[in-house]
N, C-alpha and C positions, 0 to 999 in steps of 0.2 A: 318731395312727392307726398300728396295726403296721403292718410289711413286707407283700405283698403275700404272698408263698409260706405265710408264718402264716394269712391269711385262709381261703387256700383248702384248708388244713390243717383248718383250724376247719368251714368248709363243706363238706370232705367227712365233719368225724365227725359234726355234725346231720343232713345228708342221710341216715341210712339207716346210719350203721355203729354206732351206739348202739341201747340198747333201752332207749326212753321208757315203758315201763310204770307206774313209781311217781309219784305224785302227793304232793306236800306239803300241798297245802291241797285242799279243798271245792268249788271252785265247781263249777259244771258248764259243759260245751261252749254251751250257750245262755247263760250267764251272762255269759261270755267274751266270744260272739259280740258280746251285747247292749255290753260294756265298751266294745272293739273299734271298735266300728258307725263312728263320726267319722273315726278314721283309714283305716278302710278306703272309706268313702266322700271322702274328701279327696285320696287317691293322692298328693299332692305337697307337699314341705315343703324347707326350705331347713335346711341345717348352717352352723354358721358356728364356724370353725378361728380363734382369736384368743388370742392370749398376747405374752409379751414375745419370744418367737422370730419375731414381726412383725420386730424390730430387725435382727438379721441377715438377714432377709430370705433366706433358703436353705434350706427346709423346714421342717416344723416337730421332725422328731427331728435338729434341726441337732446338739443336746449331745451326742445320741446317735452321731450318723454323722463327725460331728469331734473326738468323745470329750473334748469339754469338762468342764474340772470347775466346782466351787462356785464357786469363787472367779475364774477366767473368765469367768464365766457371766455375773457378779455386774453388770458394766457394763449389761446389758442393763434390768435392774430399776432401775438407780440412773435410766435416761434415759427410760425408758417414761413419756411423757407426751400422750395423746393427747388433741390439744387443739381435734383433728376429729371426736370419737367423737360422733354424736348418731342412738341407738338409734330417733329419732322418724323419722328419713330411711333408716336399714334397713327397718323396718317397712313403711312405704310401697313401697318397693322391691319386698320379699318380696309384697305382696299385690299390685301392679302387674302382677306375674311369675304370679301366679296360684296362688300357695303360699298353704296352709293353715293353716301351722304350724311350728316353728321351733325348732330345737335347737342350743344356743352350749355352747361348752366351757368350763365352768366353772374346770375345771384341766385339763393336760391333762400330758402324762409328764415334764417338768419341771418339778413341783411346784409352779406359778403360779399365787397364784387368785384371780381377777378380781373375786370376791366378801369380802365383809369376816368374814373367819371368825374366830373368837378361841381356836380352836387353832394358829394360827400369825402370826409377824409375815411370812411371805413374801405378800403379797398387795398390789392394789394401792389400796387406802388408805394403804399406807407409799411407793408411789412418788410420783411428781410427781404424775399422775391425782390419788390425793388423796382418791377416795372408790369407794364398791361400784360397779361397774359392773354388774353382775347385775342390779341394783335396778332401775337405771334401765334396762334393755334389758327384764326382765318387764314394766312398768309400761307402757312404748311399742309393745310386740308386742300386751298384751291391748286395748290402747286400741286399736288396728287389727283386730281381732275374731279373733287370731290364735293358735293353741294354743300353748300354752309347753311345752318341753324344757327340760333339762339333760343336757350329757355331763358324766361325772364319770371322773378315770383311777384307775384302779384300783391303776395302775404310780406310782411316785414319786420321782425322782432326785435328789432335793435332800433328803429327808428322811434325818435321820441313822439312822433306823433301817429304814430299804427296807432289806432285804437287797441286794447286788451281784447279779445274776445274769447270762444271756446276753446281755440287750437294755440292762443299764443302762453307763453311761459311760464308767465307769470296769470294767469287765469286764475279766477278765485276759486275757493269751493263752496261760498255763499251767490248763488247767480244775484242775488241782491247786493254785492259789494261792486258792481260794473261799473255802476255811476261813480262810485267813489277815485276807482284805480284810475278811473278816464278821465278826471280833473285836470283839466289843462291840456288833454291832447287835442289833436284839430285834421280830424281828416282831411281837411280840406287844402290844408297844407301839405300832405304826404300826397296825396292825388295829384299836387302839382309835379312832388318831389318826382311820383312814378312815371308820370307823363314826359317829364326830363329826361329822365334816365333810359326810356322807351327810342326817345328821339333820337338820342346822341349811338345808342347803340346802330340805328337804322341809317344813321350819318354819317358816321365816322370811319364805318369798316367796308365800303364799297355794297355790291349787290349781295342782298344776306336774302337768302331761297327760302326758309322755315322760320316761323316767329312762334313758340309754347306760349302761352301764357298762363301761368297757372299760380292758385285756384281759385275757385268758388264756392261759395259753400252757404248760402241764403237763409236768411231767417232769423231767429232772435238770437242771440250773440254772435251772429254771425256775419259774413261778408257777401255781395253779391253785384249787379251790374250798377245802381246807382253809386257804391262804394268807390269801384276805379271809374265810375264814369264809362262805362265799357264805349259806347257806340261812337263815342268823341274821341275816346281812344284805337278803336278798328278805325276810324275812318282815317286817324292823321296816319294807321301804320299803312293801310292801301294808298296814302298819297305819297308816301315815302318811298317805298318799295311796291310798286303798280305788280308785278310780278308774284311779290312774298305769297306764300301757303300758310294758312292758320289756322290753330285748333282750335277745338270748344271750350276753352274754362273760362268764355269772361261770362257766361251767365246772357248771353244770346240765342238759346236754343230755338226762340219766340220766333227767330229772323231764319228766313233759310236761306242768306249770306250773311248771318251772324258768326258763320263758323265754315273753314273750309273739307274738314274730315274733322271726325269723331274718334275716343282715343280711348278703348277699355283700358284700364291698366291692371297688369298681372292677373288679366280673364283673359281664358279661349272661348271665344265665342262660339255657340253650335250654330249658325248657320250668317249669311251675309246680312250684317243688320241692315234698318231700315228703317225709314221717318215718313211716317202718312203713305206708307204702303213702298215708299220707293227706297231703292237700294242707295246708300250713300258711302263713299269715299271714306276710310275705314283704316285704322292704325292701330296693333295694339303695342305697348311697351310694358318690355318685361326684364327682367333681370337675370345673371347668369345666378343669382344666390337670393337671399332673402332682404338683401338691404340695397340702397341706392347706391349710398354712398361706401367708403371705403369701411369695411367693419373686419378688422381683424383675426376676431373668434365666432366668425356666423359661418356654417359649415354645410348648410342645404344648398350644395351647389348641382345644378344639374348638371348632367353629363352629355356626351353629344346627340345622341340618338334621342334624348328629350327638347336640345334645340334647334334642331335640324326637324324635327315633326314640330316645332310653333311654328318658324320660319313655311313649311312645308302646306301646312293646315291654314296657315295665314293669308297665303294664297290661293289655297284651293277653295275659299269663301271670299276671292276679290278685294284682299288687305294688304296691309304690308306689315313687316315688324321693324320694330324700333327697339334693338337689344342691349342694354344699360353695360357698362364699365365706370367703377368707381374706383381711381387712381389713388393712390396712398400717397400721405403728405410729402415724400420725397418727390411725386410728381412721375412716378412709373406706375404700370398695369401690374397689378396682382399676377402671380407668378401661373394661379385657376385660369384667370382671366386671357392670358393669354396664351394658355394650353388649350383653351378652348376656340377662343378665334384661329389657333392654329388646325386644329381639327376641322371647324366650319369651313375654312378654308381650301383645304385638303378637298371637301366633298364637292364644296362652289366650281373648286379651280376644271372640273369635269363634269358638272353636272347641272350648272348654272342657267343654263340653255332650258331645264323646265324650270325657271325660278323670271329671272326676266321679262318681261313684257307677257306674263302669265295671268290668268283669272283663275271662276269657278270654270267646271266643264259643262256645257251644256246637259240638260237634263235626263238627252235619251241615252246618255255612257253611262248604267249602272257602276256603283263601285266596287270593281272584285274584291273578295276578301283580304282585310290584312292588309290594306290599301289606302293610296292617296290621291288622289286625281290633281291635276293642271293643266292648263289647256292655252294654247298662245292662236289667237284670232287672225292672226296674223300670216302665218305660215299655218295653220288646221293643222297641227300637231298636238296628238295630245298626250302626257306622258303621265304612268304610271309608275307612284313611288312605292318600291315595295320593303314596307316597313316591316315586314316579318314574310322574311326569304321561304318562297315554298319549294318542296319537291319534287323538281321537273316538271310535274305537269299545272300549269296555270289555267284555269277556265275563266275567260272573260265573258260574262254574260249576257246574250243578245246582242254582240259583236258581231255576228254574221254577216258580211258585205261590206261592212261597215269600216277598212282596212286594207290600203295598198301595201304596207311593208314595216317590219317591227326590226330593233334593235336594240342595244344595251346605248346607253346615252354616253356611258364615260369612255365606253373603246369605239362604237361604231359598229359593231360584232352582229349580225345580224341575229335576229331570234328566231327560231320556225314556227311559223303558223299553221297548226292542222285543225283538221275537224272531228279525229279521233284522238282517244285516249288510249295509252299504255299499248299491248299485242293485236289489236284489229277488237279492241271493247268499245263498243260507242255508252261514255260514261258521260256525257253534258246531258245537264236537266230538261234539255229542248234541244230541238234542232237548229236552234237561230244561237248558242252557243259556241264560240271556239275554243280552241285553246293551242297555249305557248307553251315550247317544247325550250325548257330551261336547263342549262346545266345545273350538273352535282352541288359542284363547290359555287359559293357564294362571292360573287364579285369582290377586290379586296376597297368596297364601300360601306360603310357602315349602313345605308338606305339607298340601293340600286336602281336606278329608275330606266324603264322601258319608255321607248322612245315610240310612239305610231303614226305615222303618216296615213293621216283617212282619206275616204275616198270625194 
């Protein structure tokens, strides 16, 4: 995954400083919608960060950020042997957590790939592993009723012909040595190479639901649409996979079927982004800690009541989240990592119901204090998450009418709806004011969500 300051470089020229006018292909806005429907009814899905930079254990743009070369590097691919890796027990995990669907890094920017491609011997059917892991991680996710992904990097450091540029390993620190380090490489040749490697993964493994491709990064030493060829490359994957969902990083922002959602990474957005006014299709991906990949001594991990409000917030502005696991080279989940999809779990396995087929709330339900809203269009339900449990008395504001009947989501327990406060006080700011008569003790949910059936 790029640096952070890139991302939000990239988020600001989709949000609004481009002009999405042109379209490349045909379909229509309903067409889309219709494409669509799954993922945006499922809000939640799991990434999984996995390569041989599990082994150093320090990031995953460890080559990058300690400017290793090929032949340093090389130790990491001779030991990769994960002799833990069993896609049947992620699977479970992911769906336990309450995820819908599932995107692993096929390669990722130092040119690893985990799949058996026959454009290259760097992959790991030549390591100890010993065979495609791709295969068998498709084969275990769809067995557990779970959509399949692929991220694919667009970037490549180990291929002899990536061009050098800003972000690759070997980058100079004379920007005037570029010509020199680039003596003999030949994009034009890797473009092929990417184009293969795109193919075989959209052939080989049946119907694949998600394509990443990532990134971009435009400009003088850097990469962008004419580099992969982006639009020759979107077209042959919509003829491959009619179906597939795509993100933005080929540098299509221009096209408004360049790209099928937009994708902060590790930002909370404040409100539902949007392109020439209209609201678009929205993903953000985040991490349980600070790094993608497997990083042994990185210790910013959050806790659940921090993932459960992205998950929560992500929704209530019409997104969904894509929440990272980086597997350690034995090929299991961090011991965090999976204390916390057990927790996510725990909240999903009862509470799931405002998380599914959920949006923003329409505009006339103010947000009570201390609050999260979601709202399913479908059933006019709309549920409050109460991210900081009040006592007893809830005032919903301007609720008045507005409400056949409230309950707690995870039991069914009904809530009382009065229009007075506390001994016979009328304490609401207005008379268009209700309020919820809540128990003492606090749900045993880390974030309790009220359930309301409006009128």
């Amino acid at each position: 995954m790029k640096k952070l300051i890139l991302t939000c470089l990239m988020i600001l020229s989709v949000w609004g400083f481009v002009s999405a006018q042109s379209k490349l292909g045909t379909e229509t806005e309903e067409q889309k919608k219709e494409r669509m429907s799954w993922w945006t009814q499922n809000r939640f899905g799991m990434f999984i960060h996995w390569g041989i930079y599990a082994l150093p254990a320090r990031h995953e743009w460890v080559k990058n950020q300690e400017r290793i070369t090929n032949e340093d590097y090389q130790k990491y691919f001779n030991h990769f042997d994960p002799d833990l890796y069993n896609p049947k027990e992620w699977a479970k995990k992911a769906k336990q957590a309450g995820m819908k669907y599932a995107v692993i890094t096929t390669k990722h920017h130092d040119g690893f790939c985990l799949f058996d491609s026959k454009y290259t011997d760097y992959k790991a059917t030549n390591t100890p592993a010993g065979r495609d892991l791709i295969k068998e991680f498709v084969d275990a996710f769809r067995t557990e009723g779970l959509k399949v992904g692929f991220y694919y990097s667009l970037i490549d450091w180990h291929h002899p012909d990536f061009t050098i540029d800003q972000n690759h390993p070997q980058r100079p620190n004379d920007p005037k040595e570029y010509d020199k380090l680039n003596k003999g490489r030949d994009m034009n040749v890797y473009r092929e190479y990417l184009h293969n490697q795109v193919r075989e993964l959209l052939t080989n493994y049946g119907k694949i639901d998600i394509i990443w491709l990532d990134f971009s990064y435009p400009g003088e030493n850097g990469k962008g649409e004419k580099d992969w060829d982006s639009k020759k490359l979107l077209a042959m994957v919509r003829k491959l996979q009619p179906g597939i969902i795509v993100n933005d990083r080929l540098n299509l922002s221009d096209y408004e079927d360049g790209w099928d959602f937009i994708t902060p990474e590790q930002y909370k957005v404040t409100k539902w982004p949007e392109v020439n006014g209209r609201k678009v299709p929205w993903e953000t991906c985040q991490t349980f800690s600070g790094s993608w990949g497997y990083y042994r001594d990185e210790y910013t991990w959050k806790d659940t009541k921090q993932l459960l409000v992205l998950l929560i917030e992500s929704v209530s502005k019409g997104g969904n989240l894509l929440l990272n696991v980086g597997p350690t080279a034995r090929g299991d989940f961090d011991w965090r990592a999976d204390r916390s999809l057990a927790s996510i779990g725990q909240w999903m396995s009862h509470n799931s119901r405002s998380i599914y087929g959920c949006t923003q709330a329409p505009e006339e339900f103010e947000v009570p204090e201390h609050s999260i809203l979601t709202y399913n269009p479908e059933t006019n339900r709309l549920y409050i998450h109460l991210v900081d449990y009040p006592l007893q008395n809830f005032r919903l504001p301007n609720y008045k009418g507005k409400i056949k009947y409230a309950q707690f989501l995870h039991d069914g327990s009904e809530v009382k709806i009065t229009e007075r406060y506390g001994h016979g006080t009328k304490e609401a700011e207005n008379e268009n004011d209700i309020n919820l008569s809540l128990p003492v003790t606090k749900p045993n949910y880390e974030i309790p969500v009220i359930e309301l059936f409006l009128k």
